[in-house]
Each structure stands twice: as structure tokens, then as C-alpha cells.
C-alpha positions as CSV (number, residue, x, y, z in Angstrom):
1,X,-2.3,-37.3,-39.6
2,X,-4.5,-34.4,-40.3
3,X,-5.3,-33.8,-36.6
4,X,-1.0,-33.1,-36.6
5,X,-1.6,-31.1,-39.5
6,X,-5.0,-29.1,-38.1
7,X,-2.7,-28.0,-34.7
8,X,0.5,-27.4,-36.2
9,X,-1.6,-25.0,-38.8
10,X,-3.9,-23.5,-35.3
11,X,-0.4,-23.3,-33.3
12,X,1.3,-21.1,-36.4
13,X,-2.1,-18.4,-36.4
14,X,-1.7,-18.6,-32.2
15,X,2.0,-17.3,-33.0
16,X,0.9,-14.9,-36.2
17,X,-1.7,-13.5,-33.6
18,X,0.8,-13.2,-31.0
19,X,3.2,-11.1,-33.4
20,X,0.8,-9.5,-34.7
21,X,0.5,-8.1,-31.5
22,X,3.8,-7.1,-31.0
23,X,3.7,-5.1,-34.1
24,X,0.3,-3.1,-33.0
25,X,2.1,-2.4,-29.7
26,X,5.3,-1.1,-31.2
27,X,3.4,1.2,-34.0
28,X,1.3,2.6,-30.7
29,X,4.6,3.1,-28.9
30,X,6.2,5.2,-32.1
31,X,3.0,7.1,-32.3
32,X,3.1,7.9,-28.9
33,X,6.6,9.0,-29.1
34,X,6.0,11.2,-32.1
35,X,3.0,12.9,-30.6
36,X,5.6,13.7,-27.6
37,X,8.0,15.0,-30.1
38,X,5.1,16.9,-31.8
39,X,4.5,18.5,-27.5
40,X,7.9,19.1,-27.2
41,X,8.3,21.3,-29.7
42,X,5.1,23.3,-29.4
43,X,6.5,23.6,-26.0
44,X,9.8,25.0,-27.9
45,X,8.3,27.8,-29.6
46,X,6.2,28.4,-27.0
47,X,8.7,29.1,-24.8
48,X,10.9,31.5,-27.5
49,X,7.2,33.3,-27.9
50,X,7.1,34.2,-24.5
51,X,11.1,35.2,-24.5
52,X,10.7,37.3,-26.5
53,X,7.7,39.2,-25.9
54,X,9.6,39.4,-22.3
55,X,11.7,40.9,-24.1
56,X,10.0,43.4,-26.3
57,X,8.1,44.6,-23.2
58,X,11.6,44.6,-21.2
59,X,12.5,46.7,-23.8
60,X,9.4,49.3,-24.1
61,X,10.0,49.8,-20.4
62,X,13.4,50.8,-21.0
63,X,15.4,47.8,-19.4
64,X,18.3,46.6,-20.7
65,X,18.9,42.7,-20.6
């Protein structure tokens, strides 16, 4: 009876571990994807930094745009 009791108790940890698993993974994937959002948007301003000092020396040079 307690050798029943001793595996059903080991087989629910096995499945705890194994969940507990699943939840590391999906925390590492939202991470991940907020570090991409994080990229993209540095990318972003990056890209409206060098519009616009296209722009400012379009401008010095006389150029209309």
C-alpha cells in the first residue's frame, strides 16, 4: 500500500517538474519577445534620427524634399 502511495506521490513531482518546465520555457520565450520589442523600437528611433538629420543636411545644402 505505501509503495502505491510512494509512486503515485514520485509520479505527481515527475509531472510538477515537467510543468514546471513548461512555465520556465514560456517566461524565456516572453522575455525574448520583449527584448525584440525593446530592438525594434531602438531600431524605430533610430531610423527617424537618421531621417531627419538627412533632412537637416538636405536642407543646409539647399534641397528641397
Amino acid at each position: 500500500m505505501f509503495e502505491l502511495f510512494a509512486i503515485g506521490l514520485e509520479m505527481q513531482k515527475r509531472m510538477i517538474d515537467a510543468q514546471m518546465q513548461g512555465v520556465e520555457v514560456a517566461r524565456d520565450m516572453v522575455e525574448a519577445a520583449q527584448r525584440n520589442v525593446q530592438i525594434g523600437m531602438a531600431s524605430h528611433d533610430a531610423g527617424q534620427a537618421s531621417m531627419k538629420a538627412m533632412k537637416s543636411w538636405m536642407s543646409l545644402w539647399g534641397v528641397r524634399a
